[in-house]
N, C-alpha and C positions, 0 to 999 in steps of 0.2 A: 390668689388672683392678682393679675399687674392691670392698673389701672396704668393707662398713658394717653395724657393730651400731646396732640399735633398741631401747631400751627403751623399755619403757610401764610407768610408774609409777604405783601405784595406793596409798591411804588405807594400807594395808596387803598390797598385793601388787606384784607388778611380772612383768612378761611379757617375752619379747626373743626376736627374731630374726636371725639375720646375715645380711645379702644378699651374693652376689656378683653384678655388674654387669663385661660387656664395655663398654667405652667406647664400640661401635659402634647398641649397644640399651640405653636406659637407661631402658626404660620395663619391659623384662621380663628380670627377674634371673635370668643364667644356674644360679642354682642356690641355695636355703637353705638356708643348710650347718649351719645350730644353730638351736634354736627351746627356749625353756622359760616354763614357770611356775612363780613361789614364790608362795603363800599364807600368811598368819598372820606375816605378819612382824611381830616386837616381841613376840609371843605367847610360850610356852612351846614350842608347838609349830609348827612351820613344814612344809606341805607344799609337795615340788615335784616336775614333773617334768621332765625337760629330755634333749633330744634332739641328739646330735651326730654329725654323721655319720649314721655307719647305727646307732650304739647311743644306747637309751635307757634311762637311768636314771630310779627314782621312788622314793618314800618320804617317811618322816618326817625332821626335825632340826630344829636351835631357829638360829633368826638374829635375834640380839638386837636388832639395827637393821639401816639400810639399806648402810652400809657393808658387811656382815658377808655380808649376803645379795651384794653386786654384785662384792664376793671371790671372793663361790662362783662365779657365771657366770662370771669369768673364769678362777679355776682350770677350770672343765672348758672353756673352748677352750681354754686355753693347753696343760692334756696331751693334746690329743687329733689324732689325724692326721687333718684333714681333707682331705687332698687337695686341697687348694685354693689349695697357696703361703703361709697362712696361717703364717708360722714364729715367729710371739710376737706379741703383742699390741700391739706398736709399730707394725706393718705393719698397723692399721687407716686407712682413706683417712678414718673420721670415726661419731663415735658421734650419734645422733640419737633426739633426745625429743619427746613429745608433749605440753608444759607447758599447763598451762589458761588463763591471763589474767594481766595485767598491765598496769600505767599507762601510756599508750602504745602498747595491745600491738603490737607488730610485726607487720604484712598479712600479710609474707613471712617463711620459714625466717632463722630470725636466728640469729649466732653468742649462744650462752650465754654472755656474761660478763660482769663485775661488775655490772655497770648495767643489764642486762637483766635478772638475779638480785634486785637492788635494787627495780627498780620491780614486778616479784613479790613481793617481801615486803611493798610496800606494800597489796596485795590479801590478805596473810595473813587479814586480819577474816574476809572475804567469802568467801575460800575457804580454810579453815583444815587442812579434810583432803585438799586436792589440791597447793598450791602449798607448804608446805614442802618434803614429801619429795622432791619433785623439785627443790627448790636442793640441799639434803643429799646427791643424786644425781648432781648436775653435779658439786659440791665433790668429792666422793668421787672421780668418774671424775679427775679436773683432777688430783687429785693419788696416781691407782695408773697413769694411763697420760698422762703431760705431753706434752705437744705435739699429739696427736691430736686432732682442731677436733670441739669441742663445738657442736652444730644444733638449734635448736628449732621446729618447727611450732606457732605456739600456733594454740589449739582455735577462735577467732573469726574467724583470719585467711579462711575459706571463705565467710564472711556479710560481708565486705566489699563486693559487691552490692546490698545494702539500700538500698535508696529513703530519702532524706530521712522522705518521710511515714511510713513502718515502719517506722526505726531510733529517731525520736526519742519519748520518752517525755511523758507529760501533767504535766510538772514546771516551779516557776518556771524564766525563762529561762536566769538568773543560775548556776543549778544546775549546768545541762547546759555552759557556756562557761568556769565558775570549776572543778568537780569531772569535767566530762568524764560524764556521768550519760546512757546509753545503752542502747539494745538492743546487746548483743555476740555474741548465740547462740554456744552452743559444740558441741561434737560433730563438730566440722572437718570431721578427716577421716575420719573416718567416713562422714558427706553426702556428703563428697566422695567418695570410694570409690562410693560409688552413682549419684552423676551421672556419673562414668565406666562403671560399669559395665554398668548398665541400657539404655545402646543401645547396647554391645555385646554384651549377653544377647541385647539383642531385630532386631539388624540394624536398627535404625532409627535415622538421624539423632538427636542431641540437639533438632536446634533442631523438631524436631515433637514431643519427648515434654513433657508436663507430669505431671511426676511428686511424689508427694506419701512422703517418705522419712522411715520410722519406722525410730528410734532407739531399740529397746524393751530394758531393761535393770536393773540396779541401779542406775541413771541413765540417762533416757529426755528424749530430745528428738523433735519431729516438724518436717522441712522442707518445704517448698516450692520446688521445683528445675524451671527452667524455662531452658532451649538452655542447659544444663548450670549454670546458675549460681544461686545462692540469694536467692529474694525475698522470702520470709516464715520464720520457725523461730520455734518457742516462749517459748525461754530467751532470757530478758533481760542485765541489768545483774549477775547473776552467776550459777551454774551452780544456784542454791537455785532458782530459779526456772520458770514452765513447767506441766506435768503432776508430778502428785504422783513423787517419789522413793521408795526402799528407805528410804531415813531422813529425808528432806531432805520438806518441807510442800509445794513448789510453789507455784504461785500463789494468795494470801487476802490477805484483807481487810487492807490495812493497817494500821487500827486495831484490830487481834488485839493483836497485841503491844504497842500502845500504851495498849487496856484492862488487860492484865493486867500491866502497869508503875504503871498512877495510882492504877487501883481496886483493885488486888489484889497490890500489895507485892512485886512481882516485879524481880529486876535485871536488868540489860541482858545480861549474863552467861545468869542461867538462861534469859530470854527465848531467846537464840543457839540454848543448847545443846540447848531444845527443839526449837527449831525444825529444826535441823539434823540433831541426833544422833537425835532420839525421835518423831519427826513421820512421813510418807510411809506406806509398807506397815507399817511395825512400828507404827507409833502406833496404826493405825487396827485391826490385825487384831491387836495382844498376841502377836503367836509368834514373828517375823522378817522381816528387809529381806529374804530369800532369795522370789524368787516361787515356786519350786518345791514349798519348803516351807507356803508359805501355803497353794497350792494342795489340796497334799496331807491338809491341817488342814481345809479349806473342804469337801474329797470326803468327811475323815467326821463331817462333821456341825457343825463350829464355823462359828458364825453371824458372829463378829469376822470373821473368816479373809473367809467370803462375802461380807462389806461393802465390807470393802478391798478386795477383788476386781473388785467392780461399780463403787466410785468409781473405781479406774483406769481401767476399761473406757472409763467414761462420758466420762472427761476427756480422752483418746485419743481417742476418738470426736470430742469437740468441737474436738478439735484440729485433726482432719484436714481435717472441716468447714469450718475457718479458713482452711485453708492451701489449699481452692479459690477462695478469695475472690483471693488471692494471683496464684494462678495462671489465673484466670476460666475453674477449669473444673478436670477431673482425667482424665487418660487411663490412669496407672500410680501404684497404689500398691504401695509395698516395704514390706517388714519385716527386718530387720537386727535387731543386736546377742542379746545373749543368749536373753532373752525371746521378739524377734522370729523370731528361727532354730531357734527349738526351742520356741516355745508351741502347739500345736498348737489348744491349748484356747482360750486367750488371742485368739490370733488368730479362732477364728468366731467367737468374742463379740465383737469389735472388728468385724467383718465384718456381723455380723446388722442393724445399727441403720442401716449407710451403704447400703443398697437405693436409695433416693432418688436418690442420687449414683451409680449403675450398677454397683456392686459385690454381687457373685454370688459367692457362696465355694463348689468344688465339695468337696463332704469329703472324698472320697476322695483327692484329690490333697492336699487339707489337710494330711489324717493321714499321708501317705508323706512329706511334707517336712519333714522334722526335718535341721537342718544341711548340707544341700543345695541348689544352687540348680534353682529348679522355678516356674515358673506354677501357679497355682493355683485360677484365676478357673474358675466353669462357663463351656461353650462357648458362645460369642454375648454373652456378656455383655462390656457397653458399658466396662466398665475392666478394665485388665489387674491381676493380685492375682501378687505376686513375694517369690519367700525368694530371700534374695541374703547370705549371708554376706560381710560385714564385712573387708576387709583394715586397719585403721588402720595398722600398720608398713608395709604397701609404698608406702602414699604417703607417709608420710615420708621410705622410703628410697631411693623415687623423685624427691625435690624435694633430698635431700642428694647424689644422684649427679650430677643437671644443674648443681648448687651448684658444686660440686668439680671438673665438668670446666669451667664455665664460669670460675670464678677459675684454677683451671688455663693456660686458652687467655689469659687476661688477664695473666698476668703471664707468660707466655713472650712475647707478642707485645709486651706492652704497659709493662708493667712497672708496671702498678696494680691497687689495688684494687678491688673492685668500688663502683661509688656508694653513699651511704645507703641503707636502704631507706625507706619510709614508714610511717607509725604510725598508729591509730586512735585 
């Protein structure tokens, strides 16, 4: 049996799963024995709630950092009977993370160690609320549970597909072959997760679906997924990038931030922190990166709220647009992640503008799909409209079991390691 924890580390949160895997199926985990969420870490206050076994616990409590919180998941597997052979936390087969980018990054699930930590911190600029806390998360685990093989899915290795002409950027040559300066899309596995799942939602081969996979969320990306692999997606040369963000600007005007450096006395510093921290949904609507709440602001009556509303709409919309060019054409659109799986709203607006393109939203199946998966399209209409909630931890946990059995069967037979892997 392979036991494997998943984390998913976030600016200030982090999620986790345990899988158990028979060695004989390793694509469907005999059972998720733990599942949690912390929120507000570093906060005052930290919510979580986290399920083991058959008990769930929830509440408030403060976890000053990330350390303090990945204690806490472990105290509750470690007291808790799960039935599963679990007898301490040593007898994990391997812990696995969903890190965002890095120099290099790795195609494939790569061990986390020094040097793979290393060339993430050289991405700290670019991604400053994503790649720390998940080194501070490895370091952590490295040193409360030693020996157990630390695994990283970074987020770009699923847009490894990219066409020369789509991945390279309109920059001197020198750029792209000296700094590596690329399209990297992220949202891995995420997309990923939906090019698997989507012809098996629909009984239809991959290699006949052209599917166009929104990643709608506090971070939003849109693919293009075509005989299941990725041709086109939004986000660039780092995760700021794309359709507008909860906080993050998206795609503008390069010379934004280079006017208000010459003309208007700004440092490269405040420049960042606007762009990153104070820009997206909050900048635009004044209430919060939360969509929920914006919306709720927009229902009575604030015009900010309604604004920000309509430019994401709009720039989703255009996104999608894009990603038929990609794909010459669009037979299936998903909606995923948080937004996407629970906007009811969100979604016919996004819906209303893409008619052109064959898309028919029927409402009443709209409004019944909230966090379920469901079609949604009216009948007869020319593209399929799909909620499909999001797995990210089982394809990680899925790529750490074939990992594990595969260096496994290698060094029984063999008595080696597995090859390098390649990099981007």
């Amino acid at each position: 049996m392979l036991k494997i924890l998943v984390v998913n580390v976030g600016s200030t949160s982090l999620k986790f799963k345990l899988f158990l895997f028979d060695q004989a199926d390793l694509k469907n985990p005999k059972l998720v024995a733990a599942e949690g969420r912390l929120e507000g870490i570093g906060r005052p206050k930290s919510v979580f709630k986290i399920r083991v076994g058959e008990k769930t616990d929830s509440g408030e409590t403060a976890f000053a950092n990330y350390e303090e919180a990945l204690r806490g998941i472990l105290d509750s597997l470690s007291a808790a009977d799960l039935g599963a052979g679990l007898g301490n936390l040593a007898e994990l087969s391997a812990i696995g993370f969903k890190p965002v980018h890095a120099r290099e990054v790795p195609l494939e699930l790569a061990e986390m160690d020094e040097d793979v930590l290393g060339r993430m911190a050289e991405y700290n600029s670019i991604l400053p609320a994503h790649n720390p806390p998940v080194i501070a998360a490895v370091r952590s685990f490295r040193k409360m549970v030693p020996g157990v093989p630390l695994l990283g899915l970074f987020e770009p290795a699923f847009h490894k597909t990219l066409a020369p002409h789509v991945y390279t950027e309109c920059v001197p040559l020198e750029w792209i072959e000296e700094f590596g300066i690329r399209k990297f899309g992220f949202h891995g596995a995420s997309h990923r997760y939906i090019a698997g799942r989507t012809p098996e939602y629909l009984g239809i081969p991959a290699s006949e679906l052209k599917i166009v996979s929104c990643h709608l969320g506090g971070s939003s990306s849109i693919t293009a997924i075509r005989d299941g692999k990725s041709v086109e997606t939004t986000m660039s040369f780092s995760a700021q990038s794309g359709v507008p963000q909860g906080t993050r600007c998206g795609h503008i005007d390069p010379f934004i931030p280079i006017f208000l450096m010459k003309v208007h006395g700004w440092s490269l510093d405040q420049v960042q922190e606007a762009l990153s921290k104070k820009s997206g949904l909050l900048g635009l609507s004044g209430v919060s990166a939360e969509f929920r709440e914006i919306q709720e602001a927009a229902n009575a009556g604030n015009d900010r709220a309604q604004r920000a509303i309509d430019v994401y709409v709009y720039q989703v919309q255009c996104a999608i647009a894009k990603m038929t060019v990609g794909l010459e054409g669009m037979d299936t659109l998903v909606f995923t992640g948080g937004i996407g799986e629970r906007g009811v709203d969100v979604r016919k607006a996004i819906c209303e503008r893409l008619k052109h393109l064959g898309v028919e939203l029927d409402e009443k199946k709209n409004a019944e799909a909230v966090g379920v998966e469901a079609q949604i399209q009216r009948d007869g209409a020319k593209v399929r409209v799909l909620v499909l909630p999001t797995d990210e931890e089982l394809v990680i946990a899925r790529d750490a079991a074939t990992h594990l059995k595969g260096r496994n069967q290698a060094q029984r037979h063999e008595g080696t390691k597995e090859s390098q892997r390649g990099f981007l």
